[in-house]
C-alpha positions, 0 to 999 in steps of 0.5 A: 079269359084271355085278357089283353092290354096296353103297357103302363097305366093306372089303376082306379077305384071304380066307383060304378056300383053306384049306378051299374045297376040302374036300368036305362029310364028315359026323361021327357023334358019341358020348357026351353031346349037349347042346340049349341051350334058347335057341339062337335069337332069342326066347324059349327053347324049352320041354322036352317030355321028362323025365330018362330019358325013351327019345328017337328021332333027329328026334323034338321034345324042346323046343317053341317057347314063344311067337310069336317062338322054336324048336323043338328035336329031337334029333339022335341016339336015346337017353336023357334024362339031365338038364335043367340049366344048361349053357354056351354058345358065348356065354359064357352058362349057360343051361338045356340037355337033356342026351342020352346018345347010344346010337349007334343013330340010331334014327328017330322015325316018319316021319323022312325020308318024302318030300312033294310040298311043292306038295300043300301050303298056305302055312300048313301049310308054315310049320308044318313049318318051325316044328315043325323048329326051323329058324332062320337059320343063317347067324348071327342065329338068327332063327325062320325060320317067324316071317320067313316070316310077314310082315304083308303077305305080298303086298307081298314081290317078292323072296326072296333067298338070301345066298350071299355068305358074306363072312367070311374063312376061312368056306367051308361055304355055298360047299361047299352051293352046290356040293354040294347045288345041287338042294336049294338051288334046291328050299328056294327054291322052297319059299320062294316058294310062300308068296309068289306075286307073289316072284321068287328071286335068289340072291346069290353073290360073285365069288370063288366063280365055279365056284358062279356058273356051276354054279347060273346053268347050273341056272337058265338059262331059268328064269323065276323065279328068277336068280343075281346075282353080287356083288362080293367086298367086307365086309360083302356078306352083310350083310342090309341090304348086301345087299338094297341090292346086288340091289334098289337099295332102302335100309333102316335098324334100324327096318326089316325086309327085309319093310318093303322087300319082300324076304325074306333066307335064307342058303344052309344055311338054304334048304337046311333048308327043303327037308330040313324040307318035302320029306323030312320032316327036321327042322334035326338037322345043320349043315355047319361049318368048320374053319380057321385056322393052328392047325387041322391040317386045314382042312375042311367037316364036316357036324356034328350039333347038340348035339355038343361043339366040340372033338369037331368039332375032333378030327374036324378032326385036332385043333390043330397048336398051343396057339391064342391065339384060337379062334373060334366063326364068323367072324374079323369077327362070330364069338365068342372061345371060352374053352373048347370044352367047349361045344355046336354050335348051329343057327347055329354056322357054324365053328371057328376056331383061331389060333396068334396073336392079332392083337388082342394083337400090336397094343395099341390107341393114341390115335385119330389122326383120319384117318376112315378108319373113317368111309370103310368103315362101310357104314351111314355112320356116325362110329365115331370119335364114337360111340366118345368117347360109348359109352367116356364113358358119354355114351349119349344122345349115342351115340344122337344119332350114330345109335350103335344103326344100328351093325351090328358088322360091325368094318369100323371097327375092321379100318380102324383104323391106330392099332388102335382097339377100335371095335366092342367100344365100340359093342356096349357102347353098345349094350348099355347103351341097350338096358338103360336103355330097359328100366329106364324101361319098368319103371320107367313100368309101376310109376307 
């Protein structure tokens, strides 16, 4: 098997033989749904409803406001009870529209109505993908419609599909490739209509060799499209990794895949496509995880967006113990949750539960200046440097140690043996360059 890779890393323990083996089982939710307008990066969507306005399962209830943001629709049919600001799994309130489910999942008109996506032009097939709210749902969030709309669309040789899912514990996009390889390999095509001069890799790493061998049977002869395996190491689902391990071709921050000619989905999302322009269903449901020692049934539920996360979990058979750390995605890029009061959105890819906190179990000490963080980083940086600047405030120095190309994949700080926090440092820098840039922008609109 020819394997390939990125430089440097790191290795995990795994962990997904909790739930590797759990089919897809869709969850019907009841009572209150909640649509967080910003759910995606860009700007928010904006209402097309009112309070008490009757809504159908499928049917738009916020548009997107601007090039760069999403639509959203309502997975259940009901009714309209408020616009207001909710909690997300961010730790953020945002304005939400807040649904009461009447357990009808009645319709909207066309819902589910099959298309011949080859009838159609590349315009209008970034059109239905815009107007279902599809965005990356592997994380990030970012309109897909907008990533399909590079400036040169000619330019672009390669569409890849990440089926890497490198986290530890995260098994839904090993479940879809499995499960749903038709309808994978149909998103992809899809995908390549919009670029002729594209060949399609999908990416997958060898620790999911049933995956590899069923997709590679599918595809066996085809002339445009081919599965690469890759090998099992983090951040392997990284875009720029991964771009690097299937093409050979770098990019850094100020580059976009399409710079490089390539174009990066993951595998839920792919997936969405297709749903979107063959079927006429808009991005209403995703597949999650649920895993971790805390949880007492490990599984893949097909959810839909807009419940709460603990009715997920309850579909889960609930917590065997009171957690130290529940997790909204993976262990490594995931968000610590407070409360699961809050609502799944289009890139909630799991539930994590915990009985024991491994950040507390081991108190941060003293860097003991052993580069170990230097040795996995996957784009060559100097963490321990930068995290002197970032903690000192020092931010024009955390930039000329090139601190923004920092990905907050957490290999530095999974590598650490003194438990150093790297990667919350490096946000933090981050954050605060970012602030400083917009004061003087504001401040030099003013002069």
């Amino acid at each position: 098997m020819n394997l390939k890779t990125f430089l440097r890393g790191i290795h995990l323990r795994e962990e997904k033989e909790l739930a590797e083996k759990s089919a897809i089982r869709r969850v019907l939710p009841e009572g209150e749904m909640v649509y967080p307008l910003s759910q995606h990066i860009g700007a928010p969507a904006k209402p097309v409803v009112a309070p008490g306005d009757r809504v159908l399962m499928g049917q738009q209830i916020a548009e997107p406001d601007g090039m760069i943001s999403a639509g959203i629709c309502s997975s259940v049919s009901g009714t309209v009870k408020k616009i207001e600001p909710r909690m997300t799994v961010m730790g953020e309130t945002r304005d939400a529209i807040v649904i009461e489910n009447d357990g009808q999942y009645t319709p909207a008109e066309g819902f589910g109505a099959k298309r011949d996506y080859k009838s159609l032009s590349p315009d209008e097939i970034r059109t239905i993908i815009r107007d279902a709210g599809i965005v990356g749902m592997g994380g990030a969030g970012f309109p897909t419609a907008v990533k399909l709309t590079p400036k040169n669309p000619e330019s672009i040789d390669t569409v890849i599909i990440n089926g890497a899912e490198c986290e530890p514990y995260l098994t839904s996009d090993h479940r879809l490739m499995l499960e749903r390889p038709d309808e994978l390999i149909e998103g992809l095509r899809v995908m390549l209509r919009l670029f002729p001069k594209a060949k399609g890799v999908i990416g997958i790493e060898n620790n999911k060799p049933d995956a590899i061998k069923l997709l590679s049977e599918k595809l066996s002869g085809d002339p445009q499209i081919s599965v690469q395996p890759l090998k099992t190491k983090y951040p392997q689902g990284g875009e720029r990794m991964l771009i690097h391990a299937v093409t050979g071709r770098d990019i850094h921050s100020k580059m976009l895949p399409a710079d490089a000619g390539c174009i990066v989905q993951n595998v839920a999302t792919a997936i969405a496509v297709y749903q979107a322009v063959c079927c006429s269903t808009p991005l209403i449901t995703r597949v999650m995880t649920v895993s971790g020692d805390g949880v007492n049934t490990p599984c893949n539920l097909e959810v839909y967006v807009g419940v709460s996360h603990q009715k997920v979990l309850e579909a889960a058979g609930g917590l065997n113990c009171e957690p130290e750390k529940l997790i909204s995605g993976g262990p490594m890029m995931g968000t610590a949750l407070y409360t699961l009061d809050v609502p799944v959105q289009k890139t909630s890819a799991s539930i994590l539960a915990f009985a024991h906190d491994p950040v507390a179990a081991n108190p941060s000490t003293p860097c003991i200046h052993c580069g170990r963080c230097v040795s996995v980083c996957p784009v060559h940086l100097v963490p321990q440097m930068m995290q002197v600047a970032a903690d000192f405030d020092d931010f024009e120095r955390f930039e000329k140690l090139h601190g923004m190309e920092c990905i907050e994949c957490g290999c530095c700080t999974a590598a650490c043996p003194a438990h150093r926090t790297l990667t919350q440092s490096f946000k933090y820098g981050k954050a605060s360059v970012n602030r400083l840039r917009r004061e003087a922008k504001a401040a030099a609109a003013k002069d």
